[in-house]
N, CA, C and O atoms as CSV, one atom per row, in Angstrom:
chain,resi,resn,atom,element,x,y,z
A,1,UNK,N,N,0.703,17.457,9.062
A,1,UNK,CA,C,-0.724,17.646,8.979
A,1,UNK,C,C,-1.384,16.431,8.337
A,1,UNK,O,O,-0.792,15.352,8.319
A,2,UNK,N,N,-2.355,16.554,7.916
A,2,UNK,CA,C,-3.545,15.868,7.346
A,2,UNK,C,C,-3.597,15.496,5.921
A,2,UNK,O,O,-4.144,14.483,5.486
A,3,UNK,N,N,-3.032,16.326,5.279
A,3,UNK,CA,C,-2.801,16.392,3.787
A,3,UNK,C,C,-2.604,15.114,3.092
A,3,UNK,O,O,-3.416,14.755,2.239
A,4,UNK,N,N,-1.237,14.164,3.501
A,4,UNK,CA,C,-1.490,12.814,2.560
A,4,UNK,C,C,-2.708,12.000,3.310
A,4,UNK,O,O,-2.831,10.872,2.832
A,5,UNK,N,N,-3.563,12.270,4.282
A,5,UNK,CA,C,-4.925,11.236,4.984
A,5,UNK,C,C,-6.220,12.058,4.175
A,5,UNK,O,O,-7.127,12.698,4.709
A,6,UNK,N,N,-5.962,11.789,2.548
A,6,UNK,CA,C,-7.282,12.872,2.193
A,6,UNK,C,C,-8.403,11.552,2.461
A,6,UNK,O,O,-8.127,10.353,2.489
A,7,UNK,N,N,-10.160,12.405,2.701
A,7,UNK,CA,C,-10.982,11.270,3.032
A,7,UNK,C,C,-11.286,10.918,1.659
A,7,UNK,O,O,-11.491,9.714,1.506
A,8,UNK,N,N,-11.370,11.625,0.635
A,8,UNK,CA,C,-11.702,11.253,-0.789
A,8,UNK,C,C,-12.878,12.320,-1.000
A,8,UNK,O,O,-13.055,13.015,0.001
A,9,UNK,N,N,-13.747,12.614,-2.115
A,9,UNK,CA,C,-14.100,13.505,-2.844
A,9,UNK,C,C,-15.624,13.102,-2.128
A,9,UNK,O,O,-16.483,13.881,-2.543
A,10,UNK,N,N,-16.126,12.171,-1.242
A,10,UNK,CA,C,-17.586,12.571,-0.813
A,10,UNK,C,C,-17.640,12.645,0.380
A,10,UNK,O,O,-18.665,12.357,0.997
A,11,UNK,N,N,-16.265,13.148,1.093
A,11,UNK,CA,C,-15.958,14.105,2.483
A,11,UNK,C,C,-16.903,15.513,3.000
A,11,UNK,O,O,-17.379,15.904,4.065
A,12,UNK,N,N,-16.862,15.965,1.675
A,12,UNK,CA,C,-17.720,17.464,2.102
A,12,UNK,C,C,-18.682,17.258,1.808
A,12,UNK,O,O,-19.416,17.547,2.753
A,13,UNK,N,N,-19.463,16.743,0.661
A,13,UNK,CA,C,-21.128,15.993,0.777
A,13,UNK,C,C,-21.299,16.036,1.650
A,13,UNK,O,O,-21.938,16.886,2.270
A,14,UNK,N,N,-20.449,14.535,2.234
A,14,UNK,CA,C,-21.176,14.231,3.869
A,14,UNK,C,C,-21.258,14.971,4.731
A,14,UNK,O,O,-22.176,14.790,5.531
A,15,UNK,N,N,-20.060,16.447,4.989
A,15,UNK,CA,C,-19.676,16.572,5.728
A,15,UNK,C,C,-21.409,17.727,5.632
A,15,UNK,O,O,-22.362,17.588,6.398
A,16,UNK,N,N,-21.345,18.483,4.791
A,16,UNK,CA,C,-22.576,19.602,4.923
A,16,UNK,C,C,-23.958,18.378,4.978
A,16,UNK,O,O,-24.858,18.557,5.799
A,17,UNK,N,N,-23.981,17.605,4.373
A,17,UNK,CA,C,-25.608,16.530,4.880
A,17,UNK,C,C,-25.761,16.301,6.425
A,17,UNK,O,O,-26.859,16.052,6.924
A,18,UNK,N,N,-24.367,16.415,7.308
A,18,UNK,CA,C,-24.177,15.839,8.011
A,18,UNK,C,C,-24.689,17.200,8.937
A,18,UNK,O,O,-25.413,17.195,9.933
A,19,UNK,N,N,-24.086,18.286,8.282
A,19,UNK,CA,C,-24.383,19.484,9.396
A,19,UNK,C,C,-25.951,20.192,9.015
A,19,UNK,O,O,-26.475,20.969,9.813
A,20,UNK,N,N,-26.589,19.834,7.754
A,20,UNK,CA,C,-27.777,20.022,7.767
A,20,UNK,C,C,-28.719,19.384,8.398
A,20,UNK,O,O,-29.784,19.922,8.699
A,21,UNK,N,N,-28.386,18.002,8.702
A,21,UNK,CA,C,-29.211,16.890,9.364
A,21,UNK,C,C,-29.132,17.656,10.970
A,21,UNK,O,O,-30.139,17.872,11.645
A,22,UNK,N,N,-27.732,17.999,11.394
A,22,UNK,CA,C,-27.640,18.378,13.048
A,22,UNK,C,C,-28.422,19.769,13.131
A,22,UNK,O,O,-29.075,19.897,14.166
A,23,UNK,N,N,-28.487,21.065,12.035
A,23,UNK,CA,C,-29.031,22.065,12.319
A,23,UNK,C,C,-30.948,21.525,12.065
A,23,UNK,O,O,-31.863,22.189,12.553
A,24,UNK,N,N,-31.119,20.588,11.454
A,24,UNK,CA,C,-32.707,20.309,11.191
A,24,UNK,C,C,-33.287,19.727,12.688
A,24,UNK,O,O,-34.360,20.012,13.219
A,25,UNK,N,N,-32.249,18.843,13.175
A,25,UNK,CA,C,-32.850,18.071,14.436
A,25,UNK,C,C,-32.984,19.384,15.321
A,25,UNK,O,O,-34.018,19.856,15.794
A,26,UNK,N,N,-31.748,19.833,15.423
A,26,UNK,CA,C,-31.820,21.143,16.261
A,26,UNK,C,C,-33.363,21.913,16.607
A,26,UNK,O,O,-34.039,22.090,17.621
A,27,UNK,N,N,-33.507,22.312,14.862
A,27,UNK,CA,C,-34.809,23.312,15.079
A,27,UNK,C,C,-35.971,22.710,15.006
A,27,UNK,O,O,-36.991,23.382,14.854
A,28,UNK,N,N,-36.027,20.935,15.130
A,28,UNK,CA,C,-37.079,20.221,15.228
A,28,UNK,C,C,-37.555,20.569,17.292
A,28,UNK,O,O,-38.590,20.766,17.930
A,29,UNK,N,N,-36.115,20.468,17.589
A,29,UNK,CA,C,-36.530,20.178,19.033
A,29,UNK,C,C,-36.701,21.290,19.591
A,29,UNK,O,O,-37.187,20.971,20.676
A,30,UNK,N,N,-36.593,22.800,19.558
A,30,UNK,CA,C,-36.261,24.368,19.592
A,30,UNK,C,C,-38.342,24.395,19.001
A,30,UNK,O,O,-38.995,24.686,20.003
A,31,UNK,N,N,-38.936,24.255,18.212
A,31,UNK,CA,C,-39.950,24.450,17.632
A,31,UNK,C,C,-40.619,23.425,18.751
A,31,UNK,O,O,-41.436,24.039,19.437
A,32,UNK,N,N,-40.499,22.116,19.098
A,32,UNK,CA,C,-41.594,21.120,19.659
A,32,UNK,C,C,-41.132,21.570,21.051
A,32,UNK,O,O,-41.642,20.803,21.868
A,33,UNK,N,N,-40.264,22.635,21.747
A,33,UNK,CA,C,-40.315,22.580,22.691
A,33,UNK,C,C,-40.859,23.949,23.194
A,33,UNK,O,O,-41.262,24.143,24.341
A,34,UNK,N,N,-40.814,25.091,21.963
A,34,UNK,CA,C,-41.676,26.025,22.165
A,34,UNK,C,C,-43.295,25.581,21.518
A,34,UNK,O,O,-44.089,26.393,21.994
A,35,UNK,N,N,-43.677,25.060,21.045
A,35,UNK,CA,C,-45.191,24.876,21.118
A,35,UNK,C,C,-45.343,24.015,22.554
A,35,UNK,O,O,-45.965,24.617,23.430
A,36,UNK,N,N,-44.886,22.780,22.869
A,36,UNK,CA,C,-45.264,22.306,24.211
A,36,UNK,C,C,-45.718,23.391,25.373
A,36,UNK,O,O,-46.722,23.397,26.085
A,37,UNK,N,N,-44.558,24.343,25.293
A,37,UNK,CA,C,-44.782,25.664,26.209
A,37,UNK,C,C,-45.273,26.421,26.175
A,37,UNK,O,O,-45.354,27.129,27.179
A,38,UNK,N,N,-45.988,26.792,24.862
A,38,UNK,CA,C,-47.657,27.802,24.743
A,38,UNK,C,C,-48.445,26.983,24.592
A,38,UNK,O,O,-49.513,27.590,24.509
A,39,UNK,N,N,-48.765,25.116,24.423
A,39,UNK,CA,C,-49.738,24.898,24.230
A,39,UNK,C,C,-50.784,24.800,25.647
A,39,UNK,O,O,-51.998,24.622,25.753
A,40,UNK,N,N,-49.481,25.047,26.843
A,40,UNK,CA,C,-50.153,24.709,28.036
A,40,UNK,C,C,-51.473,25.815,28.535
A,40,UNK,O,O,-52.592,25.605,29.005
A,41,UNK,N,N,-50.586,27.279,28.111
A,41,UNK,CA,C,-51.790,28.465,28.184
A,41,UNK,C,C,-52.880,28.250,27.007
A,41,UNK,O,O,-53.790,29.052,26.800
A,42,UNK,N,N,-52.715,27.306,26.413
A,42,UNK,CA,C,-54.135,27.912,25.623
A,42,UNK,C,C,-55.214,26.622,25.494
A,42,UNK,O,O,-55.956,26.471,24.523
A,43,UNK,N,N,-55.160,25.734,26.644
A,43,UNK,CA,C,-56.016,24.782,26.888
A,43,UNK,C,C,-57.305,25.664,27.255
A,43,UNK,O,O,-57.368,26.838,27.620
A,44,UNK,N,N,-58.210,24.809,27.061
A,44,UNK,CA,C,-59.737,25.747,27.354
A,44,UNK,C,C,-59.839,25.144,28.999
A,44,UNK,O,O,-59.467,24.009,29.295
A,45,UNK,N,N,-60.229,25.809,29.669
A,45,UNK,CA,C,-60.585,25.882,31.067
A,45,UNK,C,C,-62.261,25.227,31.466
A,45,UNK,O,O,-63.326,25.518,30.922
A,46,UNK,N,N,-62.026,24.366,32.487
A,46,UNK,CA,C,-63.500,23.799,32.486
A,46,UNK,C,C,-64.646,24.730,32.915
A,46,UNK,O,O,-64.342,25.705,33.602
A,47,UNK,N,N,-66.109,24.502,32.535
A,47,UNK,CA,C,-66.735,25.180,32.861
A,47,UNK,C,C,-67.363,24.929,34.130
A,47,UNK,O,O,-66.977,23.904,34.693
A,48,UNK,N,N,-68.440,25.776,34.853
A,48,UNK,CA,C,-68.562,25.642,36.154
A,48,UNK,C,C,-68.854,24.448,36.275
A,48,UNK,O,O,-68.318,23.688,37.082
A,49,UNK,N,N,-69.955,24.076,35.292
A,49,UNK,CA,C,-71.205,22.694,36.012
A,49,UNK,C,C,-69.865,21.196,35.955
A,49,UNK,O,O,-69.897,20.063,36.435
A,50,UNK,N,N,-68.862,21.912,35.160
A,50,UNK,CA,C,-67.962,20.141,35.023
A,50,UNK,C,C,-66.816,20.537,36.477
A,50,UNK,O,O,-66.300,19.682,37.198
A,51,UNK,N,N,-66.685,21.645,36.574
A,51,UNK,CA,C,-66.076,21.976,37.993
A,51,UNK,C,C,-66.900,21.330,39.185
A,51,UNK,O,O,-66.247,20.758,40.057
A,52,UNK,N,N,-68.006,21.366,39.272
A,52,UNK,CA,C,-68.729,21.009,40.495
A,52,UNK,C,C,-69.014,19.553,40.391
A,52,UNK,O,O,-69.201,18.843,41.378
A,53,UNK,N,N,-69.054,18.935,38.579
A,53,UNK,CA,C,-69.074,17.698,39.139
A,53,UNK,C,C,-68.139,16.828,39.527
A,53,UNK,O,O,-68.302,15.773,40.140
A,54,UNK,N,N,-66.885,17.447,39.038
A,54,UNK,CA,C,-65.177,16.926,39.338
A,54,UNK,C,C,-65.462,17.329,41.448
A,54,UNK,O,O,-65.082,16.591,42.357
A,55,UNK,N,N,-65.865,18.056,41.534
A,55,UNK,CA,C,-65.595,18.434,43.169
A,55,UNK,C,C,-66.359,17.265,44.079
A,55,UNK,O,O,-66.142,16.702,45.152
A,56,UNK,N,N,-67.302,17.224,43.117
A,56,UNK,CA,C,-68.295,15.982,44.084
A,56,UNK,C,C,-67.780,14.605,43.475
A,56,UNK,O,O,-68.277,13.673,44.108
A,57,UNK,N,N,-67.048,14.230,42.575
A,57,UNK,CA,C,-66.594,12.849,42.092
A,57,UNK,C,C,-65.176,12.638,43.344
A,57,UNK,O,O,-64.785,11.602,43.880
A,58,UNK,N,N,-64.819,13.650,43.452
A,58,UNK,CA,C,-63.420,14.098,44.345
A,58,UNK,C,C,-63.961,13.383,45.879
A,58,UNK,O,O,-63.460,12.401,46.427
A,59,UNK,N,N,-65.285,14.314,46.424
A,59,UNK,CA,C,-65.206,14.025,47.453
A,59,UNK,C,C,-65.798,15.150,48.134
A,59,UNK,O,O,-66.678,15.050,48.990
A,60,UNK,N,N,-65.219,16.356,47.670
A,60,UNK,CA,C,-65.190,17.629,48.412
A,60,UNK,C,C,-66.455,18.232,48.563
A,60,UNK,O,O,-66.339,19.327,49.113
A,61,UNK,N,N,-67.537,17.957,48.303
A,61,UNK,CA,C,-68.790,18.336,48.462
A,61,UNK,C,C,-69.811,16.785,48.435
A,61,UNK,O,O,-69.525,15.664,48.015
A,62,UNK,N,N,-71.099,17.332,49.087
A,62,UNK,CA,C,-71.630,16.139,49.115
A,62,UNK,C,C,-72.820,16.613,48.248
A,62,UNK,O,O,-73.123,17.788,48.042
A,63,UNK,N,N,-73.417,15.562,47.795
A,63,UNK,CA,C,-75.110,15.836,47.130
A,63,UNK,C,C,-75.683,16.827,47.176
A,63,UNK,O,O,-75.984,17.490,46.183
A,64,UNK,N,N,-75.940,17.115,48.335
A,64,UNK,CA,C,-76.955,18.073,48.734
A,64,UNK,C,C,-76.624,19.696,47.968
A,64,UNK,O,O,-77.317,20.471,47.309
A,65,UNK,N,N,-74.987,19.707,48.525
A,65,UNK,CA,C,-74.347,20.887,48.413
A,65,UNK,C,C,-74.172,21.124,46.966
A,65,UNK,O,O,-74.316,22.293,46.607
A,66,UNK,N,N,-73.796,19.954,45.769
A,66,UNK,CA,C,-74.437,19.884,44.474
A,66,UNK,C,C,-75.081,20.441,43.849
A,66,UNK,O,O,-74.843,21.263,42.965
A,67,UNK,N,N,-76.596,19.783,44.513
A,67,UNK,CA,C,-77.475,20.496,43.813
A,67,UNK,C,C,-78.003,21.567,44.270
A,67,UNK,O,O,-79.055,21.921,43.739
A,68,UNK,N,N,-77.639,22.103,44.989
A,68,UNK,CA,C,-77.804,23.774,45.878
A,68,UNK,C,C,-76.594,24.250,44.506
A,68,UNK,O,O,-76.786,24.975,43.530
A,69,UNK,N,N,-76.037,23.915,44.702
A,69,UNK,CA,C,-74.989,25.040,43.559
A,69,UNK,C,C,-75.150,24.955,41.930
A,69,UNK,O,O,-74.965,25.794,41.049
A,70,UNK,N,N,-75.579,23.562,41.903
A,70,UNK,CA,C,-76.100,23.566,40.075
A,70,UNK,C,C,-77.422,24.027,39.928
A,70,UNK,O,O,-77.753,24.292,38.773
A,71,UNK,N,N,-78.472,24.228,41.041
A,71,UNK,CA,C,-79.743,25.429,40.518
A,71,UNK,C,C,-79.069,26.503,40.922
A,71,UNK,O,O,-79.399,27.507,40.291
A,72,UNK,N,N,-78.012,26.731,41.969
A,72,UNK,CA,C,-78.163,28.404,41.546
A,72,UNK,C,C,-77.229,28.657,39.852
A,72,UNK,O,O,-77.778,29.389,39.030
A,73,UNK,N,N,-76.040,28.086,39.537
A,73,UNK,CA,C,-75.646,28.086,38.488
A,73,UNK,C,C,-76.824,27.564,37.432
A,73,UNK,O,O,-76.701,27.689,36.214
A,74,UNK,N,N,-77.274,27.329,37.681
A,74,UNK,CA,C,-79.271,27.280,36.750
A,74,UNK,C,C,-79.749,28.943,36.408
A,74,UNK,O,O,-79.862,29.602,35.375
A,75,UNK,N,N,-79.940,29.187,37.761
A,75,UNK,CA,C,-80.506,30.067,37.594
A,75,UNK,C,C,-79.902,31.184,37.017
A,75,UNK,O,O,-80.441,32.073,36.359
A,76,UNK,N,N,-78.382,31.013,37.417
A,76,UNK,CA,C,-77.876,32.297,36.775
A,76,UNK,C,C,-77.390,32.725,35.155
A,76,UNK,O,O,-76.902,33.679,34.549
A,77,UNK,N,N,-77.837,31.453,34.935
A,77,UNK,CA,C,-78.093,31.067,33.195
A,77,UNK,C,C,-78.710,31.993,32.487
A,77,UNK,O,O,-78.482,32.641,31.466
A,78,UNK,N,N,-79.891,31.860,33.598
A,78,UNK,CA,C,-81.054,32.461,32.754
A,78,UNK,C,C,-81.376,33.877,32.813
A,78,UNK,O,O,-82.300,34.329,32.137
């Protein structure tokens, strides 16, 4: 066996620093990989008028159709 290869008396120090350091990284990456994965549901969602202007910066609507939909979203404000 192992017995006359002793490592010397700051073997087990290291050896538990060594396994506290591997269980800390552990629950560093276990914690940053469950917040990454709820932080996605709890982004705020755009509202209409920045929806319609992303649609017309896009392409997908033209001017006209714009501002036909931001007075009725006007109107329904009020």
């Amino acid at each position: 066996m192992w017995w006359d290869h002793d490592a010397g008396w700051f073997a087990w120090p290291a050896m538990a620093i060594g396994m506290a350091l591997f269980w800390g990284v552990v629950a560093v990456i276990v914690i940053a990989l469950l917040r990454g994965a709820g932080s996605s549901g709890s982004m705020r969602r755009p509202d209409a008028r920045q929806l319609l202007q992303e649609r017309l910066a896009r392409g997908e609507i033209d001017v006209e159709e714009y501002e036909q939909r931001l007075e009725a979203l006007s109107k329904a404000d009020r």
